[in-house]
Backbone as a ProteinNet text record, in pm:
[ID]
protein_1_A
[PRIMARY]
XXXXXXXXXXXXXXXXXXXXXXXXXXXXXXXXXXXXXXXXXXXXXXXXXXXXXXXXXXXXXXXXXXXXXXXXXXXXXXXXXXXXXXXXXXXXXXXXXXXXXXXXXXXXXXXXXXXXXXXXXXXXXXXXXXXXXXXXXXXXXXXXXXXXXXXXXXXXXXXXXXXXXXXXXXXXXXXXXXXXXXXXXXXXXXXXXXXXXXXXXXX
[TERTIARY]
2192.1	2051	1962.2	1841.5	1779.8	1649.7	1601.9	1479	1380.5	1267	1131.8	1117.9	1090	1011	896.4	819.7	719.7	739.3	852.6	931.8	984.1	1111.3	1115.4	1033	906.9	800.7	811	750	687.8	802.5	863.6	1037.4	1066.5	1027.2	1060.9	941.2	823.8	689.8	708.6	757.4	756.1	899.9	1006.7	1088.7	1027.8	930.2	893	857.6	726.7	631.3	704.3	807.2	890.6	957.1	1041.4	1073.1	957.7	865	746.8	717.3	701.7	675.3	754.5	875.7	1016.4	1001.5	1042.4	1005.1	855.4	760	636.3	653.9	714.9	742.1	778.9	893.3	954.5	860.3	760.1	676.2	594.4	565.2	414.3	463.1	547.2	598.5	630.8	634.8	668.3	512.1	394.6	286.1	245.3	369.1	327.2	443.8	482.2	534.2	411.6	314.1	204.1	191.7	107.7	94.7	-27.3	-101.4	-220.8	-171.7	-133.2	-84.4	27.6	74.6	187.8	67.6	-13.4	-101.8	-203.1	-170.1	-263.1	-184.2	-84.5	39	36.7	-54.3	-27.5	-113.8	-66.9	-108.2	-268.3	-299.3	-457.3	-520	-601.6	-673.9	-636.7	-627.1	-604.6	-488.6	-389.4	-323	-238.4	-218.8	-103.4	-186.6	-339.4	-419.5	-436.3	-470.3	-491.8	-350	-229.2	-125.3	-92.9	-173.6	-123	-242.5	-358.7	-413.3	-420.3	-397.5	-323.2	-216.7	-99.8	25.1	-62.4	-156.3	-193.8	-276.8	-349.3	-415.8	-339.5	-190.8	-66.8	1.3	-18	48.9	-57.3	-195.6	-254.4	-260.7	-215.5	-216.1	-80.6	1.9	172.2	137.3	71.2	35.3	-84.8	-155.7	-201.4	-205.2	-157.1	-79.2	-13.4	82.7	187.7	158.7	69.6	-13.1	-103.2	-185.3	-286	-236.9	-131.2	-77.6	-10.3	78.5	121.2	-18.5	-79.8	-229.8	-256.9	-267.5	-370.1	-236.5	-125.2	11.1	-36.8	-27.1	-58.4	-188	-303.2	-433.2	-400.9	-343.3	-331.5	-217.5	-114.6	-8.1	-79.6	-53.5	-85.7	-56.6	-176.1	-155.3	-108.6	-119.2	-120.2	47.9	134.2	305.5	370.8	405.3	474.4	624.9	664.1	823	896.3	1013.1	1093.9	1136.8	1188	1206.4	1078	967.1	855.1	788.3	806	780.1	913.7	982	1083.6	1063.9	1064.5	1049.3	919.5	767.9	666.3	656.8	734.8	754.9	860.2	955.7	1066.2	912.4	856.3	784.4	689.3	657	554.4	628.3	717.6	867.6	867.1	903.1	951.3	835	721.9	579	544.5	530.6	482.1	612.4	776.4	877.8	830.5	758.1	755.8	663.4	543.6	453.7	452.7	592.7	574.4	685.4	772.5	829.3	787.5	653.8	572.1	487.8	491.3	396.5	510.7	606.4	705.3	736.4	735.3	788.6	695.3	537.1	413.9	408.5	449.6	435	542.4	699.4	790.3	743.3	655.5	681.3	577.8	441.4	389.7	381.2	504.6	573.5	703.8	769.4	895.6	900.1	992.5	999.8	946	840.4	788.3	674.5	603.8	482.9	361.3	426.8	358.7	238	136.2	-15.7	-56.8	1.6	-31.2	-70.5	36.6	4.8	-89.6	-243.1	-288.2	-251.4	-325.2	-318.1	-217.9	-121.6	24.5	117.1	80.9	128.4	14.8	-106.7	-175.5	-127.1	-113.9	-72.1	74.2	141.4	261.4	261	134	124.8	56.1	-36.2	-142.8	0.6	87.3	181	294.1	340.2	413.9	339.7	150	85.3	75.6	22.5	51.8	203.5	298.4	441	430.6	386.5	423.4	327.4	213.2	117.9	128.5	205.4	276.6	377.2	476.9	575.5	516.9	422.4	394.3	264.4	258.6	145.9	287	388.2	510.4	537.5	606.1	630.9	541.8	410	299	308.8	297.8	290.6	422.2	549.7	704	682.6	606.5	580.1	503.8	391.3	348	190	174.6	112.3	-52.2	-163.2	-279	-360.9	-390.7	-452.9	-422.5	-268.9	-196	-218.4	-178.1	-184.8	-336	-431.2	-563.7	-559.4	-523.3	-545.4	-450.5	-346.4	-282.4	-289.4	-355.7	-419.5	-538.6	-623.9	-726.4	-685	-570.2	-513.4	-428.5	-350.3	-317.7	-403.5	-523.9	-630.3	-648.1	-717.4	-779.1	-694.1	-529.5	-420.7	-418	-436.9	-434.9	-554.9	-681.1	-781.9	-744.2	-675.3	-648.7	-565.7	-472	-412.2	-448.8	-570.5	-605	-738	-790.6	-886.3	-808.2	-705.6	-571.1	-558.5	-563.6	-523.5	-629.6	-727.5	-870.1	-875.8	-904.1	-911.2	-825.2	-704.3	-596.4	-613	-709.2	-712.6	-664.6	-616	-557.7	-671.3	-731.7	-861.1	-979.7	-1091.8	-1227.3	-1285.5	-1374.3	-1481	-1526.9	-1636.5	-1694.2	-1846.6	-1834	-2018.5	-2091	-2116	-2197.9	-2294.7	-2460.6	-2507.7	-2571.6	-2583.8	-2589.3	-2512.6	-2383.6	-2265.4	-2283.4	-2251.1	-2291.7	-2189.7	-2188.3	-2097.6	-1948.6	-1825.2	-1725	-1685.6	-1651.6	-1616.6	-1472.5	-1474	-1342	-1254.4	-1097.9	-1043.7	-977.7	-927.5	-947.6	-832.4	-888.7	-795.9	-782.1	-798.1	-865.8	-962.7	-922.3	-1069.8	-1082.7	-1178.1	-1137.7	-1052.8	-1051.9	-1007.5	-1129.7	-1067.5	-1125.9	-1215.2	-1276.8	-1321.2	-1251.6	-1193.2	-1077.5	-1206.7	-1116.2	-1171	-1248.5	-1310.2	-1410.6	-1363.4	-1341.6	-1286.2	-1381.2
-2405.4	-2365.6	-2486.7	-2506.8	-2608.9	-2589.6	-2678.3	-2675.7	-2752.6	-2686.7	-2769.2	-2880.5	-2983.3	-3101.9	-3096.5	-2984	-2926.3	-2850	-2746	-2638.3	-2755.4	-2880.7	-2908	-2990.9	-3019.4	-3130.7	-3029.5	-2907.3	-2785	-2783.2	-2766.5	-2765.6	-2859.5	-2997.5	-3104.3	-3068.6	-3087.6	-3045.6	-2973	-2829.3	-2755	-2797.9	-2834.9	-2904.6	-2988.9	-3109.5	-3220.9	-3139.7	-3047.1	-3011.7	-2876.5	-2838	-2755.9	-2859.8	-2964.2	-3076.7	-3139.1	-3134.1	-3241.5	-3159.9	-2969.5	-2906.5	-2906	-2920.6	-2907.4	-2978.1	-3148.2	-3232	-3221.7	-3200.6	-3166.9	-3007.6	-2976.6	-2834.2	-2851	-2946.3	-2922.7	-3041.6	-3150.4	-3187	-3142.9	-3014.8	-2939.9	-2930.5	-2832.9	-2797.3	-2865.7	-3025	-3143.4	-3208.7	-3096.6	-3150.1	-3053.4	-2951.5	-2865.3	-2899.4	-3066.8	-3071	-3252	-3233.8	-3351.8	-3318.8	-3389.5	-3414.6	-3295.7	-3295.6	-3229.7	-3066.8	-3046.9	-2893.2	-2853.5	-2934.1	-2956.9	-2910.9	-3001.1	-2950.3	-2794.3	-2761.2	-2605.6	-2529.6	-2574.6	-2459.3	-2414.2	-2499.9	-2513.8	-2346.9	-2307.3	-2178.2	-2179.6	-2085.2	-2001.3	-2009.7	-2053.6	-2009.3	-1869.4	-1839.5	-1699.8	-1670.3	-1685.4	-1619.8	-1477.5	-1553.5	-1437.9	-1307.7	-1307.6	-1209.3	-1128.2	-1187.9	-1124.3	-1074.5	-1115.6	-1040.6	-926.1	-911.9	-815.9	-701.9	-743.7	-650.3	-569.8	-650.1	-586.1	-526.1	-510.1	-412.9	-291.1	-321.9	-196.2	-140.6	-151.1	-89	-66.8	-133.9	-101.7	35.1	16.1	129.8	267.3	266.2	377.5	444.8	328.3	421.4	426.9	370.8	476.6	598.9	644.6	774.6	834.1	799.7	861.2	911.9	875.3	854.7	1014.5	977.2	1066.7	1207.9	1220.4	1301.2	1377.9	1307.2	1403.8	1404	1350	1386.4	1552.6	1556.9	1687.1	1798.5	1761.4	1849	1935	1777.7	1790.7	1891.1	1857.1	1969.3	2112.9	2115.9	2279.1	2376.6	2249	2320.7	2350.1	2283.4	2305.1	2444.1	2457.6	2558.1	2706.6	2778.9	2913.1	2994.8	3043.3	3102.8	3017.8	2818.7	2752.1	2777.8	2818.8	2827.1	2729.3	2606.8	2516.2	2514	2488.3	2506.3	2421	2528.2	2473.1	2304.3	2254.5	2120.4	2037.8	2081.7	2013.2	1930.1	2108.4	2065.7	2000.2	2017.5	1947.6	1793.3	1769.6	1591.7	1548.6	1630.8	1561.7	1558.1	1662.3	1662.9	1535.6	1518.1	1382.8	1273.7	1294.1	1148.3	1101.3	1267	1210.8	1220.2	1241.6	1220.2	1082.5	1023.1	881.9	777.6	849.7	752.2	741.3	874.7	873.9	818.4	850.1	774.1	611.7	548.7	413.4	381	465.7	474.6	449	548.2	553.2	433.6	425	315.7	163.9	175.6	32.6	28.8	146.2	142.5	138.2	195.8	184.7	-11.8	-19.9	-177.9	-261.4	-222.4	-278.9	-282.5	-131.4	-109.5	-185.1	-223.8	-287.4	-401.5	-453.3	-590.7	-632.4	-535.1	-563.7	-555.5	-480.8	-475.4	-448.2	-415.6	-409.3	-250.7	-163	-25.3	-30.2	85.1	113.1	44.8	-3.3	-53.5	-31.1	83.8	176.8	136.7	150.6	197.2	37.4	-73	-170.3	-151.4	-84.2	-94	80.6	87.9	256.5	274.6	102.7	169.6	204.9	109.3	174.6	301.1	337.7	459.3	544.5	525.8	637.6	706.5	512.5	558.1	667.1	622.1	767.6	874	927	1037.8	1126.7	1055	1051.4	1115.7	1020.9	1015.5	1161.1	1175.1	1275.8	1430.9	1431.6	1574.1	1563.6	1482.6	1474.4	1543.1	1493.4	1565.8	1713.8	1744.1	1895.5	2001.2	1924.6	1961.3	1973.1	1848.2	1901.9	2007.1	2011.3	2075.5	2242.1	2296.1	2394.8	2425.3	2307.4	2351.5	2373.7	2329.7	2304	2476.5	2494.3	2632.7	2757.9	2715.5	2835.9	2819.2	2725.3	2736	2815.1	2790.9	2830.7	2974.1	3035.4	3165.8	3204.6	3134.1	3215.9	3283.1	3282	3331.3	3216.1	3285.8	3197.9	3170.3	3272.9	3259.2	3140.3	3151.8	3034.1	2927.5	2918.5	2765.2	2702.7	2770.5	2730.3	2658.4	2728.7	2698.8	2545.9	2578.2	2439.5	2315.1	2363.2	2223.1	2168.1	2225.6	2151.6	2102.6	2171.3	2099.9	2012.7	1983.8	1873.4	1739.1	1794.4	1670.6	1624.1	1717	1684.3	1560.3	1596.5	1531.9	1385.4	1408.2	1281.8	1163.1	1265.1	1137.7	1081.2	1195.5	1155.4	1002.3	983.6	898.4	758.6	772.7	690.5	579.8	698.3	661.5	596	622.7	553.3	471.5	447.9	279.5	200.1	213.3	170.9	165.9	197.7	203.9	139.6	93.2	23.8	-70	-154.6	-292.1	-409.3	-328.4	-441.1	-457	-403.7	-431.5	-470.8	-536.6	-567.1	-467.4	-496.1	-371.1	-348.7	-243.9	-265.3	-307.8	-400.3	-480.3	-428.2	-321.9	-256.1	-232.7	-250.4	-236.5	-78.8	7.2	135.4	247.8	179.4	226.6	211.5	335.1	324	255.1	246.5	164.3	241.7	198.7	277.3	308.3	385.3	427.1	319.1	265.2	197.7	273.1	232.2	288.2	221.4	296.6	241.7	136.8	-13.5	-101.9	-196.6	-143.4	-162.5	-239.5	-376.2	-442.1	-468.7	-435	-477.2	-635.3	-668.5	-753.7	-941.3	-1041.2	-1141	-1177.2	-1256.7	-1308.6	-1418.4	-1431.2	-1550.6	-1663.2	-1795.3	-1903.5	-1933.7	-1969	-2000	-2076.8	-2112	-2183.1	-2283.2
5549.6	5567	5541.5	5685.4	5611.5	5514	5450	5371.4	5426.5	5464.4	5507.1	5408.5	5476.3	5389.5	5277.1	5354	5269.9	5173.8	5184.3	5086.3	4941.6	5013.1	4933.4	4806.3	4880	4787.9	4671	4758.9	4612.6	4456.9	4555.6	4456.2	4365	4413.5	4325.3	4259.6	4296.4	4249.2	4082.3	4135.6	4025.3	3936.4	3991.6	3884.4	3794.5	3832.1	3764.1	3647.7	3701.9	3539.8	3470.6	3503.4	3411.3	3297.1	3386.5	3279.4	3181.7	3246.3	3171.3	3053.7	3096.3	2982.9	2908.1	2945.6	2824.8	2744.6	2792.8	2711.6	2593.1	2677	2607.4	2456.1	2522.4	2426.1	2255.7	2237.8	2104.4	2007.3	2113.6	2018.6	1971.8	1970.1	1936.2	1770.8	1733.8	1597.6	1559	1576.2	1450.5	1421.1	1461.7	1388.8	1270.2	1272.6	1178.5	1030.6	1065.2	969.2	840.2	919.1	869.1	754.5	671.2	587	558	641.6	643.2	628.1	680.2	716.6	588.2	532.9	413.5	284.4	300.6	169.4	176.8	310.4	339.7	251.1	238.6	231.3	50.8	-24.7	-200	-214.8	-321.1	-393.3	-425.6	-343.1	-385.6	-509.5	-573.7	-705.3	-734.5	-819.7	-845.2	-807.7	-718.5	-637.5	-705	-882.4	-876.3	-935.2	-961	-1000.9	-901.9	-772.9	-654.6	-579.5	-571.7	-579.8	-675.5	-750.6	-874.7	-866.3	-815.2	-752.8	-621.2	-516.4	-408.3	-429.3	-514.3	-541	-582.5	-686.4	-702.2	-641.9	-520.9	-444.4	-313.2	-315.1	-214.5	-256.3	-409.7	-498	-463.5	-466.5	-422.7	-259	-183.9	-18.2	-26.7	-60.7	-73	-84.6	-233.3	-245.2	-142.6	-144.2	-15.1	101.2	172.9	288.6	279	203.6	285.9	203.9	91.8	36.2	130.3	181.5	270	372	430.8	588.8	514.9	431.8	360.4	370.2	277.3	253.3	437.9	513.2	612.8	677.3	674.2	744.8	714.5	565.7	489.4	610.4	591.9	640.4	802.6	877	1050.4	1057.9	943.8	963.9	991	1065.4	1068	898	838.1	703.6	631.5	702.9	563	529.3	614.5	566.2	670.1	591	700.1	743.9	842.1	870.1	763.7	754.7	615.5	668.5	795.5	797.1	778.9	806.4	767.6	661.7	602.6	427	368.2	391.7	327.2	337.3	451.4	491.2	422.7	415.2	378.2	227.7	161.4	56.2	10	47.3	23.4	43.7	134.7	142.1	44.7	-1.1	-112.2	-232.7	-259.2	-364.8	-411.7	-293.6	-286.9	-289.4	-266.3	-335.6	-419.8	-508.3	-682	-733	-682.3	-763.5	-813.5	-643.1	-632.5	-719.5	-743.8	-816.7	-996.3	-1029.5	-1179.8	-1206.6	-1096.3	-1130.1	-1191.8	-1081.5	-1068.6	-1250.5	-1263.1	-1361.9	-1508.4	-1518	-1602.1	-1599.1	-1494	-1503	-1589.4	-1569.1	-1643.5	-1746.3	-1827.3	-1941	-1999.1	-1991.5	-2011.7	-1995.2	-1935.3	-1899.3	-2055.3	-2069.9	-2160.2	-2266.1	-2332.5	-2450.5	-2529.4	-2582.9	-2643	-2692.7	-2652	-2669.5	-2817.2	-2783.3	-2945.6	-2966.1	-2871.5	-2824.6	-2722.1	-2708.1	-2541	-2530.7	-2655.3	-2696.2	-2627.8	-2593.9	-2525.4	-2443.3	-2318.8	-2177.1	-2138.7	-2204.1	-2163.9	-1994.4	-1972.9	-1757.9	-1714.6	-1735.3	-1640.3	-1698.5	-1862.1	-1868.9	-1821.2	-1801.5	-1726.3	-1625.3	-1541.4	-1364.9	-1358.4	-1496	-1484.9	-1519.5	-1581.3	-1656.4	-1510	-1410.8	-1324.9	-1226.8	-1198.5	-1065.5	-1112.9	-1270.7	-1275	-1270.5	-1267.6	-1259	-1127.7	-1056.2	-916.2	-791.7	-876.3	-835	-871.2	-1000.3	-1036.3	-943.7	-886.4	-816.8	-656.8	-652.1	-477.6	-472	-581.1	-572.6	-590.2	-619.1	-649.5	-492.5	-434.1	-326.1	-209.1	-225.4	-88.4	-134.6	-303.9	-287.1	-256.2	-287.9	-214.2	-66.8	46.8	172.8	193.3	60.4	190.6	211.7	68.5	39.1	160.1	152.3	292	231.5	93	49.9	33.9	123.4	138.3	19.1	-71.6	-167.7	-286.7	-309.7	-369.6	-346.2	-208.4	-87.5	-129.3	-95.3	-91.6	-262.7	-318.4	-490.8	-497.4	-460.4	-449.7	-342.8	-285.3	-192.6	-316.4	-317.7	-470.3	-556.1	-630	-724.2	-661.4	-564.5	-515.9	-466.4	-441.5	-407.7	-502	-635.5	-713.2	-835.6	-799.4	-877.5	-779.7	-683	-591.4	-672.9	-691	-761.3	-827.6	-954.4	-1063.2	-1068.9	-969	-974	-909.1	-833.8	-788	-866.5	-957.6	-1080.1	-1135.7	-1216.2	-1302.4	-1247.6	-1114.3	-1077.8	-1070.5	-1035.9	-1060.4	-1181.8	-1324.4	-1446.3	-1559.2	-1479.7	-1507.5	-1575.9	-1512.6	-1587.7	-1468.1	-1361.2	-1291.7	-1170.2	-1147.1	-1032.6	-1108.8	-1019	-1080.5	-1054.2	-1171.4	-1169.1	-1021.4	-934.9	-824.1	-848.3	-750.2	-757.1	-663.5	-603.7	-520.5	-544.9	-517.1	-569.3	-519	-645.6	-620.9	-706.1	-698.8	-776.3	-917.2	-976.7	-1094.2	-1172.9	-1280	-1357	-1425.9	-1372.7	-1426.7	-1558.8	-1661.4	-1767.4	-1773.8	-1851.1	-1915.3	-2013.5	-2004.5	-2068.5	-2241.3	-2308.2	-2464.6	-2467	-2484	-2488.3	-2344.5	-2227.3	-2110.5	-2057	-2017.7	-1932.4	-1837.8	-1702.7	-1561.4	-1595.5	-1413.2	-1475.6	-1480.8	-1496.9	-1507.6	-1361.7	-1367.8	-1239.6	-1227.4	-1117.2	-1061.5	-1008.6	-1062.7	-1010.4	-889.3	-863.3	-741.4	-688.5	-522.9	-446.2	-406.6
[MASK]
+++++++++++++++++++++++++++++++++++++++++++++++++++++++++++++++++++++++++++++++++++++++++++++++++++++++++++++++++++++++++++++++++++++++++++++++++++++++++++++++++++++++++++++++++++++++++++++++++++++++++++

């Protein structure tokens, strides 16, 4: 078969700048090994305060989440009674959040003292006292929907919200977030032993 003269220019054409890009290609990412870009890379002011506050405001939409997707399940079910595979799964999900929850907070309190020292850490035994009324509170809103029974359900959706705050105040109150600077917002109640936290270095 032959090839036009013209066919083949294009051909070499587009061979050349496929090669040219190749070649051109693997030098791009050896400027991301400069000197300049090497020093972007050093640790944040603050960094490990602000990691330690993001866990705990990671630690409050775990619980959330799969909390009011549950709630919001209960309210769409006809009479508020959800299918037994339903509740079962949204219940495991919010299981496995307050677990992650009191865990996180058990680790705090350990980390900040030696058994027989609890009265150290108030926030993170809050956040478990907060995360284990929270559980006893889903578990009693899952068994009113299986029942079927509305009057219950309704009673235990509130007390399930209202256990949801609870735990989300506890993490706010902790000690591990800053106060809020809004202006408007009134000023939060602190807890005994408890101080927001510091103001991190200025960049």
């Amino acid at each position: 078969m032959r090839i036009s003269r013209k066919a083949g220019l294009v051909a070499s054409t587009t061979l050349c700048g496929a090669l040219a890009l190749g070649v051109a290609g693997p030098a791009g990412p050896a400027f991301s090994d400069s000197p300049a870009h090497s020093a972007s890379a050093a640790p944040l002011p603050g960094a490990d305060a602000l990691t330690k506050q993001n866990t705990a405001l990671s630690g409050a939409g775990a619980v959330l989440q799969p909390v009011t997707d549950l709630v919001a399940g209960v309210l769409k079910a006809p009479d508020g009674k959800l299918p037994k595979d339903e509740a079962t799964k949204q219940a495991a999900d919010v299981k496995k959040a307050l677990d992650g929850l009191a865990a996180d907070a058990k680790a705090a309190t350990d980390k900040a003292g030696a058994p027989g020292t609890r009265a150290q850490a108030p926030g993170p035994d809050l956040v478990a006292k907060a995360a284990a009324d929270l559980q006893t509170k889903v578990d009693a809103l899952v068994k009113a929907s299986a029942a079927g029974d509305a009057k219950a359900t309704a009673a235990a959706l509130q007390a399930t919200l209202t256990g949801t705050v609870n735990v989300v105040v506890a993490i706010v109150l902790g000690g591990d977030l800053p106060a809020p600077d809004l202006k408007g917002l009134p000023k939060l109640p602190t807890l005994p032993g408890v101080s927001p936290a510091e103001t991190l270095p200025s960049l």
